[in-house]
C-alpha positions as a printed NumPy array, in Angstrom:
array([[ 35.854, -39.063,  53.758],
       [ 36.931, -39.133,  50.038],
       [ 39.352, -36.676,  48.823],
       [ 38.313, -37.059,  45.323],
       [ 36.857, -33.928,  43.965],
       [ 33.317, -33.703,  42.464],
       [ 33.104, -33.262,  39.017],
       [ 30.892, -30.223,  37.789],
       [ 27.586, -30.54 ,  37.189],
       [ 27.272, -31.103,  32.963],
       [ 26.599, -27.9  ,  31.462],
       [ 22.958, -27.307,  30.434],
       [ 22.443, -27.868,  26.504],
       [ 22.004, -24.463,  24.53 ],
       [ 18.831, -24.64 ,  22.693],
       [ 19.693, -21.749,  19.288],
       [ 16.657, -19.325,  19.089],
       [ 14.954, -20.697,  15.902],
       [ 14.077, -18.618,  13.318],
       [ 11.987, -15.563,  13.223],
       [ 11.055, -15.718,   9.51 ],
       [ 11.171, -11.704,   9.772],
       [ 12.482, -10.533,   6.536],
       [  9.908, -13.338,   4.948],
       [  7.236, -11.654,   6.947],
       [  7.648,  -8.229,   5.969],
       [  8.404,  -9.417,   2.369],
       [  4.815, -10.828,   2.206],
       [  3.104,  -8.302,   3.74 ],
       [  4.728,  -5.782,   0.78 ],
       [  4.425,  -7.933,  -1.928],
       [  1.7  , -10.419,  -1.476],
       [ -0.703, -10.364,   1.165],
       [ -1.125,  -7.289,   3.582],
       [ -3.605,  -9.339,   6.507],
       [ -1.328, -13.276,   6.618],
       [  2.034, -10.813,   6.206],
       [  0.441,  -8.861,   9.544],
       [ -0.457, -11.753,  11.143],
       [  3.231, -13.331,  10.691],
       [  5.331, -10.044,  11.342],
       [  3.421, -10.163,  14.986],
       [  4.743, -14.023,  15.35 ],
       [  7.987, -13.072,  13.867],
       [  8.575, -10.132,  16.463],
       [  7.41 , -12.72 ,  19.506],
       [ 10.317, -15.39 ,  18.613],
       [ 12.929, -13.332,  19.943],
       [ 11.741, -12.179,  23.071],
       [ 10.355, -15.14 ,  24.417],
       [ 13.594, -16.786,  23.833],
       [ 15.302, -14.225,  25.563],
       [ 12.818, -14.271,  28.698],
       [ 13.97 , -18.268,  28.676],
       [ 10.64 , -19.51 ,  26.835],
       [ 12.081, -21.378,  24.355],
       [  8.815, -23.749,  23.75 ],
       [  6.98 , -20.396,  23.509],
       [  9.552, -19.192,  21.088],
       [  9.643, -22.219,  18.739],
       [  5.524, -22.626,  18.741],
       [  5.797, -18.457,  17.751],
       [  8.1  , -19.394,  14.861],
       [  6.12 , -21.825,  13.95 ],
       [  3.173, -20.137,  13.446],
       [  5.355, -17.516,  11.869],
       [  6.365, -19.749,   9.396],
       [  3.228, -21.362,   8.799],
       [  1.396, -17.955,   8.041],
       [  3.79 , -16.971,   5.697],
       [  2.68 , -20.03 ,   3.66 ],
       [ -0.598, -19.704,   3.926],
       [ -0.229, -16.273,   2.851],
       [  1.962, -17.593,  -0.289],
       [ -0.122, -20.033,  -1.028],
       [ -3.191, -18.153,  -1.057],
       [ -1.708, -15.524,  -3.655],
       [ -0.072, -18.241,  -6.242],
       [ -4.006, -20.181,  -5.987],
       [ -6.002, -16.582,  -6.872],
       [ -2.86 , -15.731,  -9.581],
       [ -3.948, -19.334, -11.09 ],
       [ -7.824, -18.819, -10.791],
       [ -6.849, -15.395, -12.406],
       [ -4.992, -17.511, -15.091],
       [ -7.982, -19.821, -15.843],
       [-10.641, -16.99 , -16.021],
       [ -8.507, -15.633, -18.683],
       [ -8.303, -18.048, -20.443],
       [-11.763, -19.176, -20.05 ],
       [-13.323, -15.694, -21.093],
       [-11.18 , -15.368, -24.539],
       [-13.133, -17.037, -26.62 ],
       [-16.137, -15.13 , -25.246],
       [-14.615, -11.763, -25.447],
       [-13.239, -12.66 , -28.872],
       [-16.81 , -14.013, -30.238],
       [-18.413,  -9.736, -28.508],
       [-15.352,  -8.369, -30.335],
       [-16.34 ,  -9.707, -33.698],
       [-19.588,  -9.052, -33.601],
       [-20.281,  -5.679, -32.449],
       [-19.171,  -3.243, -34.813],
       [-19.716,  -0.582, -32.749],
       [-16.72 ,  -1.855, -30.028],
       [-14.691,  -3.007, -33.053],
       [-14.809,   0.596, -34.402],
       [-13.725,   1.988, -30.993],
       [-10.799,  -0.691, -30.413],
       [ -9.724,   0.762, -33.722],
       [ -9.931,   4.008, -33.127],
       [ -7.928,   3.912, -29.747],
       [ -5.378,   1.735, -30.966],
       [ -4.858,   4.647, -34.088],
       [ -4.747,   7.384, -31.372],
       [ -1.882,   5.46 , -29.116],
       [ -0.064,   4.659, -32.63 ],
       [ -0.651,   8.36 , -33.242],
       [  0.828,  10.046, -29.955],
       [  3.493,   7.663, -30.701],
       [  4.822,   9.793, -33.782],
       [  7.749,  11.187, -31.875],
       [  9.08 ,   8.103, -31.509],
       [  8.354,   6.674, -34.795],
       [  9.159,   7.509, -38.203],
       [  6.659,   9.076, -40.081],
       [  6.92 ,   6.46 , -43.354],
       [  6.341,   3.754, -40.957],
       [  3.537,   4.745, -38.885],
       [  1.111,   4.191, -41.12 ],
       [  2.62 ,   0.53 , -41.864],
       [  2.551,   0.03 , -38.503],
       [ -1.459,   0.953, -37.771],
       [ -2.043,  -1.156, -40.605],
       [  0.043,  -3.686, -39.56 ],
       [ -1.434,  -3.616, -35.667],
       [ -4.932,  -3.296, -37.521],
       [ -4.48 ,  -6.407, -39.302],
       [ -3.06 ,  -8.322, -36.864],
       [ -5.421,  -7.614, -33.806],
       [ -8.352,  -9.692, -33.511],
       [-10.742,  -6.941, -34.299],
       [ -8.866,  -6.245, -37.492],
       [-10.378,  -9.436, -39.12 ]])
């Protein structure tokens, strides 16, 4: 028989719980999109606990899918922000062109923008509000 002792089995490799993307979750759900953010806090709560039951491939596909919904839901926001952007900029011209020539809106643009100037009074000097409504008048595309 050998006296020589056994060595100890090598210790098993700790795997770290990977990220629940949480805060990011709840984040976009508040400010950005209420159905992807739902869909990710429900991964993001799943991470933890199946690490904890010992199903880390669980637990990593969870944060995963966490993660990836968070994107999506990021991603989806900035693209209808942009579309937002273009239709913007794409209806100017047309809104401009109605704005010139309908007198009837042109009269009423005028006539709300000298009622806000107008409630404004406390704050404004009387000598240079009617500068200002002249000024605003002139200036504003319907003033031309």
């Amino acid at each position: 028989m050998d006296n020589t002792p056994t060595p100890p089995p090598p210790a098993a490799v700790q795997i770290p719980c990977p990220s629940n993307y949480l805060v990011l979750s709840i984040l976009v759900t508040l400010l950005c999109c209420l159905p992807g953010g739902i869909i990710a806090i429900v991964y993001s709560c799943q991470v933890n606990s199946l690490y904890n039951a010992g199903k880390i491939t669980e637990a990593q596909n969870a944060s995963k899918w966490a993660r990836r919904w968070n994107v999506i839901s990021i991603t989806s926001l900035a693209i209808l922000f942009l579309i937002g952007i273009i239709g913007a900029i794409a209806a100017y011209p047309i809104i401009e062109e109605e704005l010139r020539n309908n007198p009837e809106l042109r009269q009423f643009i005028r006539a709300e923008i000298q009622r806000e100037l107008h409630e404004a009074q406390d704050e404004i000097p009387v000598e240079m509000r009617d500068d200002i409504i002249n000024e605003t008048l002139d200036t504003f595309p319907v003033g031309r």
